[in-house]
C-alpha positions as CSV (number, residue, x, y, z in Angstrom):
1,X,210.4,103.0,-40.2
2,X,212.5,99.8,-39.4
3,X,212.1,100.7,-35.6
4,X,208.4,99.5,-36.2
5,X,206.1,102.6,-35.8
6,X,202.7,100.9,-34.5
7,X,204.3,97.7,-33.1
8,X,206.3,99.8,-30.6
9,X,205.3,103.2,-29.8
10,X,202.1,102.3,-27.5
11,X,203.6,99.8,-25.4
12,X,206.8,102.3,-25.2
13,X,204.1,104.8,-24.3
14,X,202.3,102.3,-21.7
15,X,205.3,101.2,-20.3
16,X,206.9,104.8,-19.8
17,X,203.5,106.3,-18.1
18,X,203.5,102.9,-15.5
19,X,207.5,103.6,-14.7
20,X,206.8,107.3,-13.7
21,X,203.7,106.7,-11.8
22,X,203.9,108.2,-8.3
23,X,207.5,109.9,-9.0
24,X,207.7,113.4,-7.3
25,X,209.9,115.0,-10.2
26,X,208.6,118.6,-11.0
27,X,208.5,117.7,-14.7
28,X,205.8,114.8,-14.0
29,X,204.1,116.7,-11.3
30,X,199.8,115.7,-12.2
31,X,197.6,118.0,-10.9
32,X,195.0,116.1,-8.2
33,X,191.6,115.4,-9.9
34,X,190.0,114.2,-6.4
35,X,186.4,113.6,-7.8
36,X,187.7,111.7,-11.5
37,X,190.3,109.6,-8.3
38,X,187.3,109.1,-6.1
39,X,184.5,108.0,-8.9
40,X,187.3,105.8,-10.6
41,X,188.9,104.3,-6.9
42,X,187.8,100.6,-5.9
43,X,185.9,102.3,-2.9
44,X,183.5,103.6,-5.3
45,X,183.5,100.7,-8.2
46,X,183.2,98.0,-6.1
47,X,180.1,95.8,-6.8
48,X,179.4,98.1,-9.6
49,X,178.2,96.8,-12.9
50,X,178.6,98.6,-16.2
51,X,178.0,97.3,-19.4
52,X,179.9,98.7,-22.4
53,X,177.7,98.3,-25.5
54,X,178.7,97.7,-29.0
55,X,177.9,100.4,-31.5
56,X,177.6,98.4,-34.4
57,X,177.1,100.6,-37.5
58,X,174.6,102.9,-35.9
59,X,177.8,104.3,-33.9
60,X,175.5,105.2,-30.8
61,X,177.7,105.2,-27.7
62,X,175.5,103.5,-24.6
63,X,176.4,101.7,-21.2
64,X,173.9,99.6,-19.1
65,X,174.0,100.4,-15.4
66,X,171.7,98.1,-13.5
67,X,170.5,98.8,-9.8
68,X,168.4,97.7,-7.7
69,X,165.1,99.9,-5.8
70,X,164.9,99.9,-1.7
71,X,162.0,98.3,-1.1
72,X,159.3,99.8,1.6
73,X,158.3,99.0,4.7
74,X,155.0,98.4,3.8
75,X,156.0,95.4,1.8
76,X,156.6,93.1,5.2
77,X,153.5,91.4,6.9
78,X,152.8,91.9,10.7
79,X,151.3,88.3,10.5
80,X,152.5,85.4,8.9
81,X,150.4,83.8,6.2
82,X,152.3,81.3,4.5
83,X,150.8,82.8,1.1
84,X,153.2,80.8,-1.2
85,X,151.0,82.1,-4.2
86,X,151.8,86.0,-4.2
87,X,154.8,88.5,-3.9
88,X,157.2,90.8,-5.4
89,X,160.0,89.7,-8.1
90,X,163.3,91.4,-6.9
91,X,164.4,92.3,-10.7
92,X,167.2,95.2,-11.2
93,X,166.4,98.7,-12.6
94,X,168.1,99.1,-16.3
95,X,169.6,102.3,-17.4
96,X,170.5,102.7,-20.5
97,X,172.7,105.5,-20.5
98,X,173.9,107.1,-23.4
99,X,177.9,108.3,-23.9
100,X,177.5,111.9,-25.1
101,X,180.8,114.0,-23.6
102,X,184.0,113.6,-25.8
103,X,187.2,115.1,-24.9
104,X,190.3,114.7,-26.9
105,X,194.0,116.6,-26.8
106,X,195.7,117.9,-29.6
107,X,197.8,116.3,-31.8
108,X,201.2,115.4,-30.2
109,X,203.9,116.0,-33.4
110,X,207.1,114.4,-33.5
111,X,209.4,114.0,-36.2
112,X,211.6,110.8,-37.3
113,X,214.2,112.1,-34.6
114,X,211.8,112.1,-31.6
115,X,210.0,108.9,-33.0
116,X,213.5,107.3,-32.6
117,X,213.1,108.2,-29.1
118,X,209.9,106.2,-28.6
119,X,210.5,103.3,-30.8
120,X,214.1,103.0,-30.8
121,X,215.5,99.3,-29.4
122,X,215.0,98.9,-25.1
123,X,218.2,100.6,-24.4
124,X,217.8,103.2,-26.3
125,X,214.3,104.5,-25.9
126,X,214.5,107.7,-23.6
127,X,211.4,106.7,-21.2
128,X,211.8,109.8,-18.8
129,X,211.4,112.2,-22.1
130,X,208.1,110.1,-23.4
131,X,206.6,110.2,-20.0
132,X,207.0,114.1,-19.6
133,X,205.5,114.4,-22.7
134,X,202.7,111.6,-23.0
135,X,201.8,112.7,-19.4
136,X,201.5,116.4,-19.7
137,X,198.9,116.3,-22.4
138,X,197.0,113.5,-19.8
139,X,197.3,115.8,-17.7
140,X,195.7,118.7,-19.4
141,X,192.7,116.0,-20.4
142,X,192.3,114.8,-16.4
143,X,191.8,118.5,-15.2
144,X,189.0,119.4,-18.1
145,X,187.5,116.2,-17.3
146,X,187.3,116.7,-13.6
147,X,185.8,120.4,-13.8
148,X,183.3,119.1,-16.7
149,X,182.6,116.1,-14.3
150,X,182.3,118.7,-11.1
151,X,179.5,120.7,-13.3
152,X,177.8,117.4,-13.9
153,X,177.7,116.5,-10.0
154,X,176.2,120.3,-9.0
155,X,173.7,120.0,-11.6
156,X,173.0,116.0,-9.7
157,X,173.6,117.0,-6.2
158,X,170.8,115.3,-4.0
159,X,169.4,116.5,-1.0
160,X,169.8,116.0,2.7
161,X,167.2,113.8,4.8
162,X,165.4,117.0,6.0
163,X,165.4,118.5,2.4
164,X,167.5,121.2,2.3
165,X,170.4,120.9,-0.8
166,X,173.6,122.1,1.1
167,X,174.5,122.6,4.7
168,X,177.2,124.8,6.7
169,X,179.6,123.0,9.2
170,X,181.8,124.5,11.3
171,X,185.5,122.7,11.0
172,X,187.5,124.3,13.6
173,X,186.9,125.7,17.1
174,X,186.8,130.0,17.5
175,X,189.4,130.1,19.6
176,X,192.8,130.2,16.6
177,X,195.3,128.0,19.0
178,X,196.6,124.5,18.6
179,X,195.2,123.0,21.7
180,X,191.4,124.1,20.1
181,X,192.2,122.8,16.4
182,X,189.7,121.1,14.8
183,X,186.0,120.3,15.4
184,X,186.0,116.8,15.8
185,X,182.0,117.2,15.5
186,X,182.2,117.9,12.3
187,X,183.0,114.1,11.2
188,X,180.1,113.0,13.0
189,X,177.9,114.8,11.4
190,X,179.1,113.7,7.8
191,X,178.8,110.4,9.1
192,X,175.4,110.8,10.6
193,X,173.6,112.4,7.1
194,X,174.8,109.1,4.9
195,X,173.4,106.5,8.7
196,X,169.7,108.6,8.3
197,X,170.1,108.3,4.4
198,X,170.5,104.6,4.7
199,X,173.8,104.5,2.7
200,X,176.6,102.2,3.6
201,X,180.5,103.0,3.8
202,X,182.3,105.6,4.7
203,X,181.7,109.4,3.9
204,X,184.4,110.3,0.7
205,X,185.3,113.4,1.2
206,X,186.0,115.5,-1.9
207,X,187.5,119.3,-1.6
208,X,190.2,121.7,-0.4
209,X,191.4,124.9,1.3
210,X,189.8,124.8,4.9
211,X,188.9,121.2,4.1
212,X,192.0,120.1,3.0
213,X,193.7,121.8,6.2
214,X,191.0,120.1,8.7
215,X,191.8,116.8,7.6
216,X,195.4,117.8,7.7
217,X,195.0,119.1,11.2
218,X,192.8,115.6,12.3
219,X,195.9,113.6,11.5
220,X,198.9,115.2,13.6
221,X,197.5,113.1,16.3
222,X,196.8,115.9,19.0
223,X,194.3,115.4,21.4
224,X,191.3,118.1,21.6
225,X,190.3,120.5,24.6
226,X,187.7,117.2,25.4
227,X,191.2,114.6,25.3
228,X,190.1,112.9,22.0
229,X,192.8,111.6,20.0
230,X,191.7,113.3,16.7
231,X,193.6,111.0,14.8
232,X,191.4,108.2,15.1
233,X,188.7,110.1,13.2
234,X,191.3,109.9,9.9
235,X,190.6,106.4,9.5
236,X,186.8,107.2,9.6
237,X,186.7,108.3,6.0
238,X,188.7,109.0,2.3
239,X,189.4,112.6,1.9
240,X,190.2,113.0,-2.1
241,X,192.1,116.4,-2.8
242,X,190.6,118.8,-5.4
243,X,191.3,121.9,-6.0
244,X,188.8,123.2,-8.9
245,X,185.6,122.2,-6.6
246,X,185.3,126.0,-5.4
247,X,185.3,127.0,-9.0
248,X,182.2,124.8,-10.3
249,X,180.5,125.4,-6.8
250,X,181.8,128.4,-4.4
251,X,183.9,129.6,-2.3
252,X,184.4,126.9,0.8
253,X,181.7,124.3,-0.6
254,X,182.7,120.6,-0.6
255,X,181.3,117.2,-1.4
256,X,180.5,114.4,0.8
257,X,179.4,111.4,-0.9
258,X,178.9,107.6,-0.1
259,X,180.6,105.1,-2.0
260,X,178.5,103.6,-5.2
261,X,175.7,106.3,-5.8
262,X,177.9,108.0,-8.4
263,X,180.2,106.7,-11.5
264,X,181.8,107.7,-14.0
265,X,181.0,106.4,-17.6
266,X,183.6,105.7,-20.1
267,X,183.0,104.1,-23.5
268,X,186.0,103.2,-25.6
269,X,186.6,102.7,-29.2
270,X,189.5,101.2,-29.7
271,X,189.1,98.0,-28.8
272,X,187.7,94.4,-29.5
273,X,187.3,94.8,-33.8
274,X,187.5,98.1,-34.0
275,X,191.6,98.2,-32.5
276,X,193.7,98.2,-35.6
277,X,197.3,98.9,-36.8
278,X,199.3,98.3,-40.0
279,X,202.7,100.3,-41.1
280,X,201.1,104.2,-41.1
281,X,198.6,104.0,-38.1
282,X,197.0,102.5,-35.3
283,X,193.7,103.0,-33.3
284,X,194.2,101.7,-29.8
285,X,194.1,102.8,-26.3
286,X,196.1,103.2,-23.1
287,X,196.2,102.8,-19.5
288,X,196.6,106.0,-17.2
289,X,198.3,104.7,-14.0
290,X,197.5,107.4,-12.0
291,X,193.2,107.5,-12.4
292,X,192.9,103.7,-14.4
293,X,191.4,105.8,-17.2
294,X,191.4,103.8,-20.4
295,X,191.8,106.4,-23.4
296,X,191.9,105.8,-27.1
297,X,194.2,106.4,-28.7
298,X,194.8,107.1,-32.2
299,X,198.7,107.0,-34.1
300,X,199.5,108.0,-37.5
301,X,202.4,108.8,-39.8
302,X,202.1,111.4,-42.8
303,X,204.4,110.6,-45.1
304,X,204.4,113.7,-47.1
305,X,206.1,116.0,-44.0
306,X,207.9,113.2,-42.5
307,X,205.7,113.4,-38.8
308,X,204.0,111.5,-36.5
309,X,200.8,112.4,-35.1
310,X,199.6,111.1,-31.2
311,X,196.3,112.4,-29.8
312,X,193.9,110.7,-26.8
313,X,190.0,110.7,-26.9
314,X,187.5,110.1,-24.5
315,X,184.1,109.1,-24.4
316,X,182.8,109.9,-20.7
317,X,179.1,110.3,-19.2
318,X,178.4,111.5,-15.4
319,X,176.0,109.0,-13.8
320,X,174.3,109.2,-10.6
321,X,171.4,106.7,-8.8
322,X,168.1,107.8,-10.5
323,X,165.3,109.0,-8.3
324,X,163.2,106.0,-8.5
325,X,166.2,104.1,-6.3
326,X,163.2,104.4,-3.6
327,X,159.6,104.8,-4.3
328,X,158.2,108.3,-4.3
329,X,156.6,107.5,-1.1
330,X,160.0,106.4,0.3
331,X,161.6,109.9,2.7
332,X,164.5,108.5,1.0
333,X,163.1,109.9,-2.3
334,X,165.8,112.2,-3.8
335,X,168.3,111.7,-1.2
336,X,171.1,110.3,-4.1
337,X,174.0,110.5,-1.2
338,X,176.0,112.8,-2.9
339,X,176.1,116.4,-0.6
340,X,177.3,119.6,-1.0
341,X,178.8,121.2,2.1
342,X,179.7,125.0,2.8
343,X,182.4,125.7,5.5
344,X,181.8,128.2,8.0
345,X,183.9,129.7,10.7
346,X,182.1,131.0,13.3
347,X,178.6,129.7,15.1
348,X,177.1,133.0,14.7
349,X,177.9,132.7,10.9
350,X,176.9,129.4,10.6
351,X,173.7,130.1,11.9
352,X,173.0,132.4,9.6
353,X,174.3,130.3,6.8
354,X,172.4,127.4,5.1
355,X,171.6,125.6,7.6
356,X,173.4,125.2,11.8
357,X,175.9,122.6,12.3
């Protein structure tokens, strides 16, 4: 092992998954986890704190989420008293959540050959042929993660401001010809749920099928039947492409949510005292450039059959805002911004559906 097992084979790795990112070759195609992009995307994380806690030698797996409660109405006076003496502490919420999901891939195998190939010197290493591999099994891990995290976000989904838990919206006109195309109604109406719920930013859009060809259709640029440019309505919110959302919740269902009222949880190992390496192993993590994923992961060499052994690990928890974001008193109550959608076609149908859009 002159080529230096565990000094080079995860930067190798690293490097070869960040030189293939975005590359359209059929051999490194990724399938699109829209709800793992959207939770991990700066839209979403943006102000958000998340505290990874240390296990010590209990090994319990925890994160801190703070947030803070909307406060009422009630709390303002209609007079001013210049009471200096009494009032409310604004103090965040603390939730300790605990890390309870693992997922890890099976061992990657190589022999001393295919090593070579990893940790051989720079010109030799064969980058396209690590990043096939090293990003097929991330691959494998993103999907399961996003249909275990899409289970996790049905079983959370909040409700809408008049109570009901999933509405029907009609995304294109009756009338099948160009000049109809899509409902431009339809984006007002995602934007109007998340103004009445109080939420800020733009609706996130997470789906596909008829959804996926709506937005599609909103950004050709064609004007509707009424001479609105439709394309101005694609700058009006993030439409996140996922394909396994029908599976975990039906046939033409789709999420809306507003940025920050969901996240996704990871808790890594590998790191701080607890990342180590010497000749046979290492126990480390690495970057996915296509989610910003951190995995673990873990490296070793058996010296009785002459392999090497790869595998990733994650530690992952689905969080959402609790319910006591707003007092129980607060028609807020419940309403978490994250809303399941059903598409229907006709306005016949949808009135007979969940609910008339």
């Amino acid at each position: 092992m002159a080529y230096g097992f565990t000094t080079c084979a995860c930067p190798a790795i690293q490097q070869a998954l960040d030189n293939i990112a975005g590359k359209q070759a059929y051999a490194l195609r990724r399938d699109k986890v829209g709800l793992v992009e959207f939770l991990r995307s700066p839209a979403n994380t943006a102000g958000f704190e998340a505290i990874q806690l240390d296990p010590g030698t209990g090994k319990r797996k925890s994160v801190d989420v703070n947030y803070y409660q909307k406060l009422l109405e009630s709390t303002v006076n209609e007079s001013i008293t210049d009471d200096c003496s009494t009032g409310n502490e604004s103090v965040p919420y603390c939730e300790n959540v605990e890390i309870t999901n693992e997922l890890e891939t099976t061992n990657l195998v190589f022999d001393e050959d295919n090593m070579r190939r990893i940790c051989g010197p720079l010109g030799a290493r064969d980058e396209d042929w690590i990043a096939r591999i090293m990003n097929a099994q991330l691959n494998a891990l993103l999907v399961r993660l996003d249909k275990l995290v899409l289970a996790q976000a049905l079983a959370n989904v909040g409700s809408f401001m008049d109570g009901s838990t999933i509405k029907a919206v009609q995304l294109f006109n009756t009338v099948a010809t160009d000049a109809q195309g899509p409902r431009a109604l339809a984006m007002t109406l995602f934007q109007d749920e998340l103004d009445q719920a109080a939420l800020m930013g733009p609706p996130n859009i997470i789906g596909a099928n008829k959804v996926n060809r709506w937005v599609k259709a909103l950004g050709y640029g064609t004007s509707n039947a009424a001479g609105m440019d439709l394309s101005k309505l694609s700058s009006e919110f993030n439409f996140y492409y996922d394909r396994f959302v029908e599976g975990v919740f039906g046939e033409d269902e789709f999420l809306v949510i507003a940025p920050g009222v969901s996240q996704l949880l990871t808790w890594n190992k590998y790191v701080g005292s607890y990342a180590k390496a010497n000749d046979v192993f290492e126990h480390g993590t690495i970057v996915d450039p296509f989610t910003g994923i951190v995995f673990d992961m873990k490296m070793h060499y058996d010296d009785c059959t002459d392999m090497f052994y790869i595998k990733f690990q994650l530690n992952w928890e689905f969080w959402s805002m609790p319910d006591d974001a707003a007092d129980s008193s607060d028609d807020h109550y419940g309403v978490n911004g994250i809303f399941n959608y059903e598409v229907c076609d006709t306005v016949a149908e949808c009135a007979s559906g969940h609910s008339v859009s």
